[in-house]
C-alpha positions as CSV (number, residue, x, y, z in Angstrom):
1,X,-9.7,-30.1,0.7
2,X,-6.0,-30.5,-0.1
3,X,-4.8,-28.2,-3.1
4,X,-1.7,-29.4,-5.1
5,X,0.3,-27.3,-7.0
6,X,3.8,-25.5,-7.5
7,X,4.9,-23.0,-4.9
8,X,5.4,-19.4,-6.2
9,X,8.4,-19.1,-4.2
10,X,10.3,-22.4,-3.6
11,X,8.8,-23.9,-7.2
12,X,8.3,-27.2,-5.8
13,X,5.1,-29.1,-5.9
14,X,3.5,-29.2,-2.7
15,X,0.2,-28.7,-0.9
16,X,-0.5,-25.0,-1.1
17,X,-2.2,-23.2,0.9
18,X,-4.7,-20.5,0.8
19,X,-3.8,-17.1,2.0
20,X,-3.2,-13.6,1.7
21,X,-0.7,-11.7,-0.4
22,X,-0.2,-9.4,2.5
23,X,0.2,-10.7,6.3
24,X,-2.7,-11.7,8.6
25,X,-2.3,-9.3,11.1
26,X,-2.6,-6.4,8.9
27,X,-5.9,-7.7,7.8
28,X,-6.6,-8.2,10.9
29,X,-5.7,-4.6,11.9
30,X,-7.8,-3.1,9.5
31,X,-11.0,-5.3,10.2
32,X,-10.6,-4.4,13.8
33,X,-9.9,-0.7,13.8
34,X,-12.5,0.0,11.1
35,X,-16.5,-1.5,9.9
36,X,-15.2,-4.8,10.7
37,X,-15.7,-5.3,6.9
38,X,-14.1,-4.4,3.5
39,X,-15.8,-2.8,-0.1
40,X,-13.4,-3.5,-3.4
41,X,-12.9,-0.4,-5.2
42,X,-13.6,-2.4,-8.4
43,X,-16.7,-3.9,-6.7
44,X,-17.9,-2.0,-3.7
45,X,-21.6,-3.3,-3.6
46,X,-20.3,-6.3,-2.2
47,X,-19.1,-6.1,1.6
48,X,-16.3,-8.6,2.0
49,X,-15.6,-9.9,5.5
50,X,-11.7,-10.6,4.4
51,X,-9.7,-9.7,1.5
52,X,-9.3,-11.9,-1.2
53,X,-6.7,-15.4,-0.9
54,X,-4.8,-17.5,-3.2
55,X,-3.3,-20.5,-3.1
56,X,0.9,-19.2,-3.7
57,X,2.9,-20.5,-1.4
58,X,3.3,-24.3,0.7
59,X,3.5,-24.7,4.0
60,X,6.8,-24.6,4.5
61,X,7.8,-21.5,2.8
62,X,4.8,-19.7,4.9
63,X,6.8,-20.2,7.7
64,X,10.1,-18.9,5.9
65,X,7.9,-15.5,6.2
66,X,6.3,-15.9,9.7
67,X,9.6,-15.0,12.0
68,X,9.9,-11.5,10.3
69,X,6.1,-11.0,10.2
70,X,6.0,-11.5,14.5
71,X,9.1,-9.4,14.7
72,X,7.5,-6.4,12.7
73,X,3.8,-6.5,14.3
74,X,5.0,-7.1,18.1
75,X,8.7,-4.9,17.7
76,X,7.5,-2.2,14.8
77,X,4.0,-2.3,13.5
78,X,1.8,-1.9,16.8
79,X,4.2,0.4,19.0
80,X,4.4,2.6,15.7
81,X,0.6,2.9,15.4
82,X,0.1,3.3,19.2
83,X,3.0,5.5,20.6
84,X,4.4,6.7,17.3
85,X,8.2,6.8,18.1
86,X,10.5,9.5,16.5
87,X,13.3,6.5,16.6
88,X,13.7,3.0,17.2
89,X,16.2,-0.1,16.9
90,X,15.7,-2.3,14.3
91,X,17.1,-5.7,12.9
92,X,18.0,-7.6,10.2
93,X,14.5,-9.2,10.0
94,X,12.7,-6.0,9.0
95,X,14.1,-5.7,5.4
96,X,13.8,-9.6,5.3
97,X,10.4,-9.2,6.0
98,X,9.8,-5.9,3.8
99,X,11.7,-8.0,1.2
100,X,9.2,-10.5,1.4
101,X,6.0,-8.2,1.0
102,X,7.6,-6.2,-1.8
103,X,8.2,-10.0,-3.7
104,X,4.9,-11.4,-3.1
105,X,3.3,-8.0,-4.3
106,X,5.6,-8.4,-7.9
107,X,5.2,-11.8,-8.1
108,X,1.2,-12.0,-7.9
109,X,0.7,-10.3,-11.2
110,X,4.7,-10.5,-12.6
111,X,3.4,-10.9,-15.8
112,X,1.4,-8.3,-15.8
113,X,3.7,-5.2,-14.5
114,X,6.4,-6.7,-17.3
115,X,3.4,-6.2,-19.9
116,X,3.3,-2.7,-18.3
117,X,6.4,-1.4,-18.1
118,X,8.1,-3.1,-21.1
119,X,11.5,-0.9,-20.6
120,X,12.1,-2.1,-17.8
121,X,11.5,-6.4,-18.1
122,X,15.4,-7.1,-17.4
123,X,15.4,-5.3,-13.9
124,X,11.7,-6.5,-13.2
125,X,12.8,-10.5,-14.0
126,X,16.4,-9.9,-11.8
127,X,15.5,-8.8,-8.9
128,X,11.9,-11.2,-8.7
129,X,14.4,-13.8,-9.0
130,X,17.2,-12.0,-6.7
131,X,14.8,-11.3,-3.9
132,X,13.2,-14.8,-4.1
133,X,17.0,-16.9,-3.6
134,X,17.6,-14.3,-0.5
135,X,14.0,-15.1,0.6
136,X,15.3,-18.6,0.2
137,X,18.3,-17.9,2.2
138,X,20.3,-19.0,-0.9
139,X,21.5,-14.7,-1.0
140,X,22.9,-13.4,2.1
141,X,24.1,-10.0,0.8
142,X,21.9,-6.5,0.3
143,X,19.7,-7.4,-3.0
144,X,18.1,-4.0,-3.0
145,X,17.3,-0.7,-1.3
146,X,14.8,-0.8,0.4
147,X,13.0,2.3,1.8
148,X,10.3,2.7,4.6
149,X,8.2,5.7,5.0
150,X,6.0,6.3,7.7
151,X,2.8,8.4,8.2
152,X,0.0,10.0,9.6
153,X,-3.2,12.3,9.8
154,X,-2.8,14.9,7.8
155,X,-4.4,17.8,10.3
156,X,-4.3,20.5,7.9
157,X,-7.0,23.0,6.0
158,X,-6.1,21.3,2.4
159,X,-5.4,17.7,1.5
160,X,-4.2,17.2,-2.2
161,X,-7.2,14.9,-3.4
162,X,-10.2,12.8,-1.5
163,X,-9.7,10.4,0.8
164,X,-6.3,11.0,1.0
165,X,-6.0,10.3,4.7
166,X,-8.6,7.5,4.5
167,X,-5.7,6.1,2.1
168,X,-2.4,7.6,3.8
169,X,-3.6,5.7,7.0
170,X,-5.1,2.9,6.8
171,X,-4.7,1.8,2.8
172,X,-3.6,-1.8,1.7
173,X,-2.2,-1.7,-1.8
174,X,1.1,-2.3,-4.0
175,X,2.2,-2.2,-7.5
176,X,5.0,-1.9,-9.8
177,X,5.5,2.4,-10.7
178,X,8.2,3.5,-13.2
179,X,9.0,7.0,-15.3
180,X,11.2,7.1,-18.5
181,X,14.2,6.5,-16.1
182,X,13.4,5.0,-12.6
183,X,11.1,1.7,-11.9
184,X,10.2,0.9,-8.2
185,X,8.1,-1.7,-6.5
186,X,5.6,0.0,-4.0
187,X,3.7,-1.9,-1.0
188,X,1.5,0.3,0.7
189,X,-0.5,-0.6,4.3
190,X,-1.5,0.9,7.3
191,X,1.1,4.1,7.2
192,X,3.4,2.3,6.3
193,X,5.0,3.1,2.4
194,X,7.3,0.8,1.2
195,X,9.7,1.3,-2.3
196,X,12.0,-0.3,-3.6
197,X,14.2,0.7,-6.6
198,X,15.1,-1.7,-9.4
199,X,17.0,0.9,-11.5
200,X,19.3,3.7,-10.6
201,X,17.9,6.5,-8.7
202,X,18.9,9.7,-6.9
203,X,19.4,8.5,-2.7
204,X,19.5,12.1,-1.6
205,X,15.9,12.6,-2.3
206,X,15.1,9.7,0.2
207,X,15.8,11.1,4.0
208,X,15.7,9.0,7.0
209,X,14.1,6.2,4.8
210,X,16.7,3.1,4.0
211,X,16.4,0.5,5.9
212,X,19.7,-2.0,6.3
213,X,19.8,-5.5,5.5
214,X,22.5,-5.9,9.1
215,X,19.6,-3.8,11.0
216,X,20.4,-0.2,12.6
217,X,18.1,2.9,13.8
218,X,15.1,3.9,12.2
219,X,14.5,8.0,13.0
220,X,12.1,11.0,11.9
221,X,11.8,13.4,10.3
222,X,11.6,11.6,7.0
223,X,11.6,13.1,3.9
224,X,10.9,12.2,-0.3
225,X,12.2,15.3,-1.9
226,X,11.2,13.8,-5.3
227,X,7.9,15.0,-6.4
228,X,7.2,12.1,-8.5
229,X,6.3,10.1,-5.7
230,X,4.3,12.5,-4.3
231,X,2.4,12.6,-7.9
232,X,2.1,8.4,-8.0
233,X,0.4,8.4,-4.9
234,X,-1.9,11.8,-5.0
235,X,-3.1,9.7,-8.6
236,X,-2.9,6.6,-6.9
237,X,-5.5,7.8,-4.3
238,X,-7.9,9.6,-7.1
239,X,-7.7,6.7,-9.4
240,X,-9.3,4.0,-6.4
241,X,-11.9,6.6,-4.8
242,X,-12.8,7.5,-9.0
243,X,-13.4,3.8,-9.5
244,X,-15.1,3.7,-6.1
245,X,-17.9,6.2,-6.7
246,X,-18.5,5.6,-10.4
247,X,-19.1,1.5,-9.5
248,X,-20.8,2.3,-6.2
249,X,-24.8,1.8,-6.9
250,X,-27.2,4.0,-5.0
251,X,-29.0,1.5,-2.9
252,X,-25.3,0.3,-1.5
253,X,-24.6,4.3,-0.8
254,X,-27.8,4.4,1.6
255,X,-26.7,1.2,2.9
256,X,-23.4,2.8,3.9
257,X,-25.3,5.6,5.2
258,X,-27.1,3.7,7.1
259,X,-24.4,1.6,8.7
260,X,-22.8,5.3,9.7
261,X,-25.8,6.5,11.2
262,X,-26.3,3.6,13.4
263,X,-22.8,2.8,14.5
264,X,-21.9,6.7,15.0
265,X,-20.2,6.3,18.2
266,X,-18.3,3.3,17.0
267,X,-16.8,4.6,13.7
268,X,-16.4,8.3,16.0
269,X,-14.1,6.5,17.9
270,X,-12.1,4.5,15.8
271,X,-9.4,4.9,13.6
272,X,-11.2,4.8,10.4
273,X,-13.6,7.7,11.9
274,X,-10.6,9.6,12.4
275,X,-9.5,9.6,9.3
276,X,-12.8,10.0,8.1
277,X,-12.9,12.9,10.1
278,X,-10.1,14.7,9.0
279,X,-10.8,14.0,5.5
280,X,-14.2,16.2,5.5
281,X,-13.2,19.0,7.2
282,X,-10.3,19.6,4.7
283,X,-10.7,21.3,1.5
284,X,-9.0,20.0,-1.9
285,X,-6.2,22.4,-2.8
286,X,-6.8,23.5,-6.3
287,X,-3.4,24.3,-7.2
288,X,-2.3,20.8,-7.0
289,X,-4.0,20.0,-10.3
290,X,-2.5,22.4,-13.2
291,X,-5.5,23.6,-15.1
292,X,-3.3,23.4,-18.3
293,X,-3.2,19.4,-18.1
294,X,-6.6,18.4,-17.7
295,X,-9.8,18.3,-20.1
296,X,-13.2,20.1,-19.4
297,X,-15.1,17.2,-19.4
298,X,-12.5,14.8,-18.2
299,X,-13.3,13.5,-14.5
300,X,-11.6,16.2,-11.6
301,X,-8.4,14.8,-10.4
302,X,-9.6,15.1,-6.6
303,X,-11.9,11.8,-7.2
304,X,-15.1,13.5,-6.6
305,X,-16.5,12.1,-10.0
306,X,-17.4,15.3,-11.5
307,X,-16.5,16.8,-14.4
308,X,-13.9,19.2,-14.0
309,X,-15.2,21.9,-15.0
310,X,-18.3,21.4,-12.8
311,X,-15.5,20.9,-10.0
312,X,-11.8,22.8,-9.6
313,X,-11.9,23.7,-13.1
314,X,-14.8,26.1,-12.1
């Protein structure tokens, strides 16, 4: 059935269809290369078989997004994933198209991150607005930095928190982060870390990170030398696999037990099982979490859902 409404991006009233916030293929991706279905951390006792849609955008502003979406999955997103380059050639229509994930991510709950980070309301409204007009193509010139971080299997005896490889790899998720001096929008899927700054920031913490609005060459080894971002995202994990376990009932655990058992060579071989893998053989590194800043009885930082002092406060 036809649904009629005003397009988040072209503000017209138009036939809207339903669809993702973030593109198809990525969904896709993760369906594919994992349990072939999804658990909400806010509601994992229901398996999903796709990721929630909304009705945001008409058809012809879909299609604004689509050439930059084909150019990243066939030029960037798969041979990344597959053969992970150290460098490649890249242009114009990559930050177009990061441009246009960061903006749908802001603009699905704008109100909200303004609500949330009050200070910065001015830079949140300009650049929504900036971003949308070059999404448009009524702004040619650079609207923001826009920086791309890669990743990978951490390999290694410690990992900062739970799940952090589950998440590093293969998590879908953006929001709106700011301190008392810097705001950034994040977009975060497959390992692929997106931010962009709406205030002033420091560049020479970001290495082999900015992508250019004319295209150019994309190389490793990256670098974020500003431990902030390192602390957003180590919370970031530990805040989803928290909510995960405390909303997860015991009958849906077994189920997931379960479903591993049974499809042990299937999850062994894929890329979820990797990560899976990796994740349990690693230990949490205690001195991540200063013992100075967290309660007894508060939950442990490393999202097992203990106390922690039962936990790394031991």
């Amino acid at each position: 059935m036809a649904f009629e409404g005003i397009c988040k991006l072209c503000s017209n009233k138009k036939i809207l269809r339903k669809s993702h916030i973030f593109p198809n293929f990525i969904i896709s991706w993760l369906r594919e290369t994992g349990s072939g279905y999804f658990r909400m951390a806010e509601n994992p006792n229901v398996k999903y078989q796709d990721i929630p849609k909304g009705r945001f955008f008409c058809e012809d502003c879909e299609q604004l997004f689509c050439e930059g979406e084909r150019d990243f999955s066939e030029k960037i997103f798969y041979p990344y994933l597959e053969n992970k380059p150290q460098k490649f050639e890249y242009s114009k229509s990559l930050y177009y198209f990061l441009i246009s994930v960061l903006w749908r991510v802001l603009r699905s709950k704008l109100d909200d991150y303004k609500n949330e980070h009050r200070v910065f309301v001015k830079e949140i409204d300009k650049y929504e607005e900036e971003w949308r007009y070059f999404l448009l193509h009524k702004k040619n010139s650079m609207v923001s930095d826009v920086h791309l971080f890669m990743t990978d299997f951490v390999k290694s005896s410690y990992i900062p928190v739970k799940g952090f490889n589950r998440y590093m790899v293969r998590g879908i998720d953006g929001t709106v982060l700011s301190n008392s001096s810097e705001c950034y929008v994040y977009v975060k899927f497959s390992r692929f870390c997106v931010f962009a700054p709406i205030t002033k920031y420091d560049e020479s913490k970001w290495v082999n990170t900015k992508i250019s609005d004319k295209g150019g060459t994309w190389s490793s080894p990256q670098e974020i030398k500003d431990g902030r971002i390192g602390q957003f995202l180590v919370e970031r994990i530990r805040s989803a696999f928290t909510r995960y376990n405390k909303n997860i009932s015991e009958k849906q655990k077994q189920s997931v037990r379960e479903y591993q058992k049974k499809n042990i060579e299937k999850i062994r071989d894929s890329e979820l099982g990797e990560a899976l893998f990796y994740d349990s053989i690693s230990s949490v590194d205690t001195t991540f979490f200063p013992k100075g800043r967290i309660g007894r009885n508060d939950l442990c930082p490393c999202g097992s859902n203990l106390k922690y002092k039962k936990c790394h406060g031991r």
